[in-house]
Structure formats: structure tokens, C-alpha cells
N, C-alpha and C positions, 0 to 999 in steps of 0.2 A: 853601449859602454857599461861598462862595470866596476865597483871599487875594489879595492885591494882584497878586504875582505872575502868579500864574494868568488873573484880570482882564487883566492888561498884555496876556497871551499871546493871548487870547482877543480882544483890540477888535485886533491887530495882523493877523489873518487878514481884518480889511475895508480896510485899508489897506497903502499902498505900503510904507511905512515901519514898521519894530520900534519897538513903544508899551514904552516903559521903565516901573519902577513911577515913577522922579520922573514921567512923562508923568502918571500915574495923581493923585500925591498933585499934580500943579500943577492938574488936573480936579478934583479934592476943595478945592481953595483957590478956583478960581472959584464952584463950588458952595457956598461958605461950611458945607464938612464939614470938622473935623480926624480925621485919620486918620492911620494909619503903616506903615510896610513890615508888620509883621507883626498886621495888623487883617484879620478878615473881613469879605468884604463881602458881600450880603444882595441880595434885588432891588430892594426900595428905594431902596436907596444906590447899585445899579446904576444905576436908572432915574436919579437924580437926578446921578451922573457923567456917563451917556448922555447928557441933557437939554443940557449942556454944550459937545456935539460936532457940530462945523456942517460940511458937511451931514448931515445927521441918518444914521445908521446903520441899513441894513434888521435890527434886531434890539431886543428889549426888554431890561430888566433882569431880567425872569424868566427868559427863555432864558438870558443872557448868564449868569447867576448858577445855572444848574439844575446839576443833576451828571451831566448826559448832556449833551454838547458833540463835534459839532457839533449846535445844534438838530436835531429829525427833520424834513426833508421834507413840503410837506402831499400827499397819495395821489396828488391830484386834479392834472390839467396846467394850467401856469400863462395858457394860452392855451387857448379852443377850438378845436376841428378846423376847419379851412376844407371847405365843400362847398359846392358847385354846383348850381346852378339847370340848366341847359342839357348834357343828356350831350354836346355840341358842345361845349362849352368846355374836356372834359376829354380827349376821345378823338380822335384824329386822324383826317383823311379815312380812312385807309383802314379806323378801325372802323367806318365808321356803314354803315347800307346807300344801295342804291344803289335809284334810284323805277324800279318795271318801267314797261320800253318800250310805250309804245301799240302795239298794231298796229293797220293796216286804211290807208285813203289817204292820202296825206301832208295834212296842212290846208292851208292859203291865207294862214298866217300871220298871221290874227287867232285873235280869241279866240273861242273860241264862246260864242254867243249875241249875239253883236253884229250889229247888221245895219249893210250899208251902205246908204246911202241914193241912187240916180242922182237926178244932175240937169240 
């Protein structure tokens, strides 16, 4: 639990603007809660102040109300890695190899096994 105060402090790091408690108790009046500067608030009454707050806040009443703030981080990244099908798409010419040179007579400019046909 937490008092109003603290609440203020804490919705005011999602937004531009410092959340005063009147900010707080005019959110408890939309929500049809009475409350007062020195009430605790609960994740309930979190949630149900939060629920009030357009557009919606990345955070719950349980965080917002926990007694570790700022919430923890989840481990995991919020994106996956990007990877590559093609080592060509990641490495530049000069990594990749280079196709050894045929030797023996130069060809004729087609392709082998094509035949030409006279007529």
C-alpha cells in the first residue's frame, strides 16, 4: 500500500506533466472512490484509479501499489534477435569466398551440354 502522495509520484514518471494528489483525488472522483490526501491506496483502488487514465498506462495497480518501485524489468528482451537466412545478406563481398577458376581451354561461350544445331 501506498499514500496518495506517493501514488501522484509514481503515475507522474509515465507522463510529461507532475500528477499532484488533487490530480489523484479528481481520479478517485471519476472513479466514484472517496478518498483523501492521507488515505492508502491498495492495488485495487490502484487498478480502479488507473482504469480511469486514457491512454491506458504501461503498468498495473499491483505494480503501481507494490513497495519495490520502479517495477523489476522482465529478464527476457522485449524483442527477438533478428537473424539471417542468407550468410550473403550479413557479410560483405569481401567475406564470402571466391568460386576457383576452371582451368583447361577457354569454352565457346555456351553452356555445356547444349548442342548447337546447323542448318
Amino acid at each position: 500500500m501506498i499514500n496518495v502522495q506517493e501514488f501522484a509520484r509514481r503515475l507522474s514518471t509515465f507522463t510529461a506533466e507532475a500528477i499532484t494528489s488533487d490530480d489523484v483525488v479528481d481520479l478517485a472522483t471519476a472513479a466514484d472512490v472517496r478518498i483523501s490526501a492521507d488515505l492508502d491506496i491498495d492495488a485495487a483502488l490502484a487498478q480502479r484509479l488507473l482504469d480511469q487514465i486514457s491512454p491506458a498506462l504501461p503498468v498495473t495497480g499491483t505494480q503501481i501499489a507494490a513497495s519495490q518501485w520502479p517495477p523489476p524489468m522482465p529478464s527476457r528482451p522485449a524483442a527477438p534477435p533478428v537473424s539471417f537466412s542468407s550468410p550473403g545478406a550479413v557479410n560483405g563481398p569481401a567475406d564470402q569466398r571466391l568460386r576457383p577458376r576452371r582451368s583447361g581451354p577457354a569454352g565457346s561461350g555456351r553452356r555445356p551440354g547444349s548442342r548447337r544445331t546447323d542448318r
